[in-house]
Backbone as a chain_set.jsonl record, in Angstrom:
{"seq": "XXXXXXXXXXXXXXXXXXXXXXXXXXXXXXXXXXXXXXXXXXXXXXXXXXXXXXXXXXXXXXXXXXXXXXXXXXXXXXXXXXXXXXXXXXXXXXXXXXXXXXXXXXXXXXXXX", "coords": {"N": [[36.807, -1.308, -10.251], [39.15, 1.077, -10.02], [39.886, 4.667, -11.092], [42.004, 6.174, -12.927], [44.396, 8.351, -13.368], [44.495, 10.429, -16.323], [46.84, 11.841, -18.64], [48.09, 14.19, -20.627], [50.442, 13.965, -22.614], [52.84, 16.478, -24.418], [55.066, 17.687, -26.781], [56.332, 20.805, -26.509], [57.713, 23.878, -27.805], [60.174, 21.892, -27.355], [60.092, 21.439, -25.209], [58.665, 18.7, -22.69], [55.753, 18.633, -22.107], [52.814, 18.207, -19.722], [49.893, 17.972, -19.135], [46.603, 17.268, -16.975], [43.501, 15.835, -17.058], [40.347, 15.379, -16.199], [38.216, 12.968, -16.352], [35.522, 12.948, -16.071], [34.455, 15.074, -17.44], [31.399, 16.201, -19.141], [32.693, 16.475, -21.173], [35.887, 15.481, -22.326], [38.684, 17.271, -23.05], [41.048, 17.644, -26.131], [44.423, 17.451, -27.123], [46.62, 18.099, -29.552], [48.342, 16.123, -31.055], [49.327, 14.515, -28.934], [50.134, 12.08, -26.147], [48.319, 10.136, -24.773], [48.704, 9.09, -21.339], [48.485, 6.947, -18.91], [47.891, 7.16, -15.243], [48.734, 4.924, -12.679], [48.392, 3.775, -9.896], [51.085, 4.99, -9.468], [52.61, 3.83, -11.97], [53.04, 4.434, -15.364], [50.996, 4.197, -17.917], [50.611, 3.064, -21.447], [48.581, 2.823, -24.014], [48.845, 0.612, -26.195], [50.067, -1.972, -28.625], [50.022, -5.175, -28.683], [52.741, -7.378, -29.001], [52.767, -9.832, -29.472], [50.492, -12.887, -27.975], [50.363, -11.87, -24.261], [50.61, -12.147, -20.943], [48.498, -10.658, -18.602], [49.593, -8.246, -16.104], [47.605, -7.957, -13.704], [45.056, -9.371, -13.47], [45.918, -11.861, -14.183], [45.241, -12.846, -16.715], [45.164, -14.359, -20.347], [46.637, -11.858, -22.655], [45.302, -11.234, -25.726], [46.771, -10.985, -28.896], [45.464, -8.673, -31.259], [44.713, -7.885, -34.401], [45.825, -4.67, -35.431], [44.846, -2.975, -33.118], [45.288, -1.512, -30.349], [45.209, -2.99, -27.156], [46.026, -3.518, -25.014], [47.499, -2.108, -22.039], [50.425, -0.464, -21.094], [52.515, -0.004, -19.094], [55.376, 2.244, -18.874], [57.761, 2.774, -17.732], [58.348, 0.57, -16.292], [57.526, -1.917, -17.503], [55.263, -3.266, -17.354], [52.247, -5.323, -18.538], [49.279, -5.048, -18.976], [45.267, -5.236, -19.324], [43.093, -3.003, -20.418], [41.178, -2.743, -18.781], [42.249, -3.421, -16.288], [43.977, -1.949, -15.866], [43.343, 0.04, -13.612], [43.546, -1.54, -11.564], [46.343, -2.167, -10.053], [47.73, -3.415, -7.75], [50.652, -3.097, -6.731], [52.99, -0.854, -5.981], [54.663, 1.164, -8.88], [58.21, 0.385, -9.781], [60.222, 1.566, -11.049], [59.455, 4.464, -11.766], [58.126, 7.311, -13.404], [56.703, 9.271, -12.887], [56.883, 11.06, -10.344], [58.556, 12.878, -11.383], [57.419, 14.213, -13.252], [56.032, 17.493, -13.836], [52.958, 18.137, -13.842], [50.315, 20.142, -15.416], [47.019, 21.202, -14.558], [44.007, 21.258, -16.606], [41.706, 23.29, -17.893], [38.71, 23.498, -15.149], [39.655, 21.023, -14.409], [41.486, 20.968, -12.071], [41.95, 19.368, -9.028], [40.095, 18.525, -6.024]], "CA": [[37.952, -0.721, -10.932], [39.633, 2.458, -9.656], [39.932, 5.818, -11.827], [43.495, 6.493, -13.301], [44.739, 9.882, -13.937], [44.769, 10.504, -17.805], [47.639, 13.164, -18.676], [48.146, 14.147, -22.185], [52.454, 14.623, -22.927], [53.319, 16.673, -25.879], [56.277, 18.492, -26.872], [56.31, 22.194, -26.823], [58.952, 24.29, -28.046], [61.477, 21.494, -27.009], [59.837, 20.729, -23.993], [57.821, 18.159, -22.58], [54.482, 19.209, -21.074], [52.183, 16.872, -19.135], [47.957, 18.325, -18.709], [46.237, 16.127, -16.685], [42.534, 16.031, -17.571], [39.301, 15.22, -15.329], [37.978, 12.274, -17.204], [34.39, 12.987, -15.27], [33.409, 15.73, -17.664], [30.925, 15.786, -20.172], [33.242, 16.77, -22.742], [36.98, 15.567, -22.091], [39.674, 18.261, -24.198], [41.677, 16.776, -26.175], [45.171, 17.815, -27.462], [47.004, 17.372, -30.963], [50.116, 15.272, -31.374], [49.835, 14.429, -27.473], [50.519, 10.679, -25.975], [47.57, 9.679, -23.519], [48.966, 8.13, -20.288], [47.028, 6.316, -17.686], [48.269, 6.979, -14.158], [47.669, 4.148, -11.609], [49.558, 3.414, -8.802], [52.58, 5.631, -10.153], [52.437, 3.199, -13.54], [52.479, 5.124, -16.481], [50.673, 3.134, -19.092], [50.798, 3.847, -22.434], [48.05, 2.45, -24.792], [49.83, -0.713, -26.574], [49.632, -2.864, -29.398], [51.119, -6.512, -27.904], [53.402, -8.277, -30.246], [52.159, -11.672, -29.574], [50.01, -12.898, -26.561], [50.657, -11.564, -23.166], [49.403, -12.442, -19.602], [48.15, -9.433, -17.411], [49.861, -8.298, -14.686], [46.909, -7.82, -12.366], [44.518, -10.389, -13.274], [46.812, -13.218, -14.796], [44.573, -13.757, -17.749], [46.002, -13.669, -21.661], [45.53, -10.576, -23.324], [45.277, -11.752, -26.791], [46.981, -9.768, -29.719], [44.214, -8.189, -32.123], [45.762, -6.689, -35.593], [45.517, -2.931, -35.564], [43.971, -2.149, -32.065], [45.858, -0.874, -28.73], [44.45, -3.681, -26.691], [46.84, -3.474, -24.197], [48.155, -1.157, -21.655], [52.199, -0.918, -20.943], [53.98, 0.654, -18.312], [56.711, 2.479, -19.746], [58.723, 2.694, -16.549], [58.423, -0.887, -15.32], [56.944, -2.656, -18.697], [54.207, -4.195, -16.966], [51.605, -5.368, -18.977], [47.247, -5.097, -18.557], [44.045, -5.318, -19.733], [42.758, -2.105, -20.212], [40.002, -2.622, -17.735], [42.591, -4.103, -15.128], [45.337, -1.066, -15.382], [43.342, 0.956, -12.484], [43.466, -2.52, -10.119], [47.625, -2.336, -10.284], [48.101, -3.119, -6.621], [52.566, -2.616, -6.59], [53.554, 0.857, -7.051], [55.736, 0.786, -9.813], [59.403, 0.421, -8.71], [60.82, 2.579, -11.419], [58.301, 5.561, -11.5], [58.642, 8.453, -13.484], [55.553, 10.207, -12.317], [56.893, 11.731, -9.552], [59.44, 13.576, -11.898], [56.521, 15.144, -14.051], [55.193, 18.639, -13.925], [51.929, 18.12, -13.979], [49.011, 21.352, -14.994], [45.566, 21.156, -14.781], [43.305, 21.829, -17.965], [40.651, 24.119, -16.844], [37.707, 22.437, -14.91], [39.967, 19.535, -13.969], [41.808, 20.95, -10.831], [41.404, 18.401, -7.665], [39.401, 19.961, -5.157]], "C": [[38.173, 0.702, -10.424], [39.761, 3.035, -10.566], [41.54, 5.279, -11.813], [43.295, 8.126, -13.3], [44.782, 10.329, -15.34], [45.434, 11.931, -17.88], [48.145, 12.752, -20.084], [49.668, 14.582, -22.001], [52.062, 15.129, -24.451], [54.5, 17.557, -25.516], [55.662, 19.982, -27.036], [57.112, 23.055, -26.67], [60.372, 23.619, -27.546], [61.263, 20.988, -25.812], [59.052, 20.07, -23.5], [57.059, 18.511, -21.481], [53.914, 18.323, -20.851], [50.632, 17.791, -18.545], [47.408, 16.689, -18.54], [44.311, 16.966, -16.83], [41.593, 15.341, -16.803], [38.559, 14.398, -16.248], [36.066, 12.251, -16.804], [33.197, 14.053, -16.066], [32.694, 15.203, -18.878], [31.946, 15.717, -21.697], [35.548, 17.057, -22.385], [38.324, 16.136, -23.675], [40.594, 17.357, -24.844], [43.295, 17.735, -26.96], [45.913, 17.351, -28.737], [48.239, 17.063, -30.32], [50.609, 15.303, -29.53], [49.181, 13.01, -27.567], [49.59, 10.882, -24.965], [48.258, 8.899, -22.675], [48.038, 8.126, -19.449], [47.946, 6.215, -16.36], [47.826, 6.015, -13.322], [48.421, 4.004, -10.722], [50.632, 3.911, -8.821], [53.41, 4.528, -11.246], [52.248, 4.237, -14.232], [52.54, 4.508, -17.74], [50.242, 4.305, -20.163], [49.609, 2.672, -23.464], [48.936, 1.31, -25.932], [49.419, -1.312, -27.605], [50.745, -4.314, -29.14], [51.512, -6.864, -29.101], [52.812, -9.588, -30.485], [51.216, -11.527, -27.931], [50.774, -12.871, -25.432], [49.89, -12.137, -21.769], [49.379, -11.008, -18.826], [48.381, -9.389, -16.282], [48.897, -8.116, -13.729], [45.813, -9.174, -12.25], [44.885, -11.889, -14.0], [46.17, -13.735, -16.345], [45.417, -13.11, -18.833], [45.596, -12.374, -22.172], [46.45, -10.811, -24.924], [45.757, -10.658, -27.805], [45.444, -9.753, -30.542], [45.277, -7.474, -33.08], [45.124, -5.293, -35.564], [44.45, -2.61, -34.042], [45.099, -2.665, -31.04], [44.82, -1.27, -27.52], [44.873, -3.746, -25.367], [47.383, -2.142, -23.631], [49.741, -1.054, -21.353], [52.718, 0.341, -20.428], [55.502, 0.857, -18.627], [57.571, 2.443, -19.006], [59.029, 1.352, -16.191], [58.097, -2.228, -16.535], [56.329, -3.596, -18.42], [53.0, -3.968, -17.668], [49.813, -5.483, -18.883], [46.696, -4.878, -19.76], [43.591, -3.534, -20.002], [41.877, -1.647, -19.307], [40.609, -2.857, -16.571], [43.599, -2.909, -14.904], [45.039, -0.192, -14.333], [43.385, -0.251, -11.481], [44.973, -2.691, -10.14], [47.411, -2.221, -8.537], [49.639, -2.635, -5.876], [52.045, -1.413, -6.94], [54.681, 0.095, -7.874], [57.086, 1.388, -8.982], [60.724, 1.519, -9.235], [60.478, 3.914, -12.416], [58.878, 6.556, -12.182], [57.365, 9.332, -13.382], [55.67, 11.334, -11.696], [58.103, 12.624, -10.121], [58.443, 14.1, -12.614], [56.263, 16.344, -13.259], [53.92, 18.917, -14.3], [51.033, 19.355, -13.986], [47.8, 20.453, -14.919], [44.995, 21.555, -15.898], [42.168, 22.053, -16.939], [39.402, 22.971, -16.573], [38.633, 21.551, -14.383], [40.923, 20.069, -12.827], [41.185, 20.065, -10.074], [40.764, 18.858, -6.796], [39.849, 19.008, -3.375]], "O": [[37.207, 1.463, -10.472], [39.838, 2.244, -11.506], [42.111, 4.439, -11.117], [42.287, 8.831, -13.245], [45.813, 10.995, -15.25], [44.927, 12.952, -17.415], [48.466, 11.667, -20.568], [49.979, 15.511, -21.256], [51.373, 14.594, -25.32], [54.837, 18.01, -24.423], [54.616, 20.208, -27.644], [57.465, 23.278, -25.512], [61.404, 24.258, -27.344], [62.044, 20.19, -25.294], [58.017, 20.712, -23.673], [57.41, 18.67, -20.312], [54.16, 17.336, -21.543], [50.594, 18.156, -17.37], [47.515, 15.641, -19.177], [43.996, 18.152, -16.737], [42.114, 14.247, -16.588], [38.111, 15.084, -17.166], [35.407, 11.402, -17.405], [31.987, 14.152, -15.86], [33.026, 14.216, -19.534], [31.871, 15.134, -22.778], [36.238, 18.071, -22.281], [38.63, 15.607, -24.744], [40.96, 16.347, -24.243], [42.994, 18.866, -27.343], [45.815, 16.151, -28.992], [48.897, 17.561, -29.406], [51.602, 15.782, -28.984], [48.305, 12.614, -28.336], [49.869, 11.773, -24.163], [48.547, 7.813, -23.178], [47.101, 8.891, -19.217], [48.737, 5.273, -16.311], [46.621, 6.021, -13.067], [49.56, 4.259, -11.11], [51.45, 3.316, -8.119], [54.637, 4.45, -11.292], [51.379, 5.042, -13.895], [53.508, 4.287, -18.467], [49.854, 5.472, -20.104], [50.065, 1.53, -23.533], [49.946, 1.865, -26.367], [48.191, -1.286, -27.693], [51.95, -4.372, -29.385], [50.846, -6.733, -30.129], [52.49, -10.175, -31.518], [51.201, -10.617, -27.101], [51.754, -13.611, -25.343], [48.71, -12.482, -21.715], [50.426, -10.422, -18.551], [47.834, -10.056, -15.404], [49.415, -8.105, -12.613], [45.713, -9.867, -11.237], [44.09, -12.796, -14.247], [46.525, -14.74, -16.961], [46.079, -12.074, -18.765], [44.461, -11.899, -22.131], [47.64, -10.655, -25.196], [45.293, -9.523, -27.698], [44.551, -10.595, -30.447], [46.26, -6.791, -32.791], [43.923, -5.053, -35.69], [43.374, -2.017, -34.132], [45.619, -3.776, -30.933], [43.976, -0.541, -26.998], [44.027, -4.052, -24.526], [47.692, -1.203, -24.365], [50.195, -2.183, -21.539], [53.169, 1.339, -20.99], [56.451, 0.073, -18.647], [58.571, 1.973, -19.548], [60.155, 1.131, -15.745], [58.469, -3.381, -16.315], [56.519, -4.704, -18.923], [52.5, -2.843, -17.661], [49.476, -6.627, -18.576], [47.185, -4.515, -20.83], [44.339, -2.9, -19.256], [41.728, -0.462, -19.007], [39.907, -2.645, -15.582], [44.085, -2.83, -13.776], [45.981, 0.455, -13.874], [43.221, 0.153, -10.33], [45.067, -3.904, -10.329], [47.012, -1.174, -8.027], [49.766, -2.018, -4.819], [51.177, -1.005, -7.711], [55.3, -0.957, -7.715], [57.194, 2.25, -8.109], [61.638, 2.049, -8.605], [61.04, 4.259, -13.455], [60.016, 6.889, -11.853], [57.361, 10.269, -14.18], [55.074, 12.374, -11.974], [58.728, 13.178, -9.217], [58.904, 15.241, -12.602], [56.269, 16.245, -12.032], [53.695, 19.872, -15.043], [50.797, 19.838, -12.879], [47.706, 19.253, -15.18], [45.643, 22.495, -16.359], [41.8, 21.526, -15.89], [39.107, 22.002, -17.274], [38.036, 21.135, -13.39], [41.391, 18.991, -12.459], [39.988, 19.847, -10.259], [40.924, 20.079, -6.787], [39.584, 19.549, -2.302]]}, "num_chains": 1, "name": "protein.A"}
């Protein structure tokens, strides 16, 4: 399984901010009233609760609803559906990407080197 990017969105003063966060440290920051996304391939999955059963776009298998748990991942751009374990094997880039329109910071420690 490949890494994702995890970038926290929240609003601030009207505007939407995007900290991307180094999921490697001991002690990953966390932010209030901010939306975890999972970067993979320029997918931006969003933690999910499926309506009914789904099949997974990467490894074809069902991904079964569960009541009250975000079992599922979901590409908000493209609304492709995964596993949570399968959303870093997304081999497509997504076709209608809003990644590359973010403003992405760093939270300290998590610069790329």
């Amino acid at each position: 399984s490949q890494a994702s990017l995890l970038v926290f969105e929240f609003q601030e003063s009207g505007i939407t901010r995007h900290i991307a966060v180094d999921t490697t440290l001991d002690k990953v920051p966390r932010f209030r009233n901010a939306t975890k996304l999972h970067i993979s391939n320029d997918h931006v999955f969003v933690a999910s609760y499926p309506k009914s059963t789904i099949v997974c776009g990467v490894c074809s298998k069902k991904i079964h609803r569960i009541l009250g748990k975000r079992n599922a991942y979901l590409c908000r751009d493209c609304k492709m559906c995964t596993h949570k374990s399968c959303h870093g094997n997304v081999k497509e880039a997504c076709p209608n990407s809003s990644y590359h329109h973010m403003t992405i910071n760093y939270a300290e420690s998590s610069n790329p080197k």
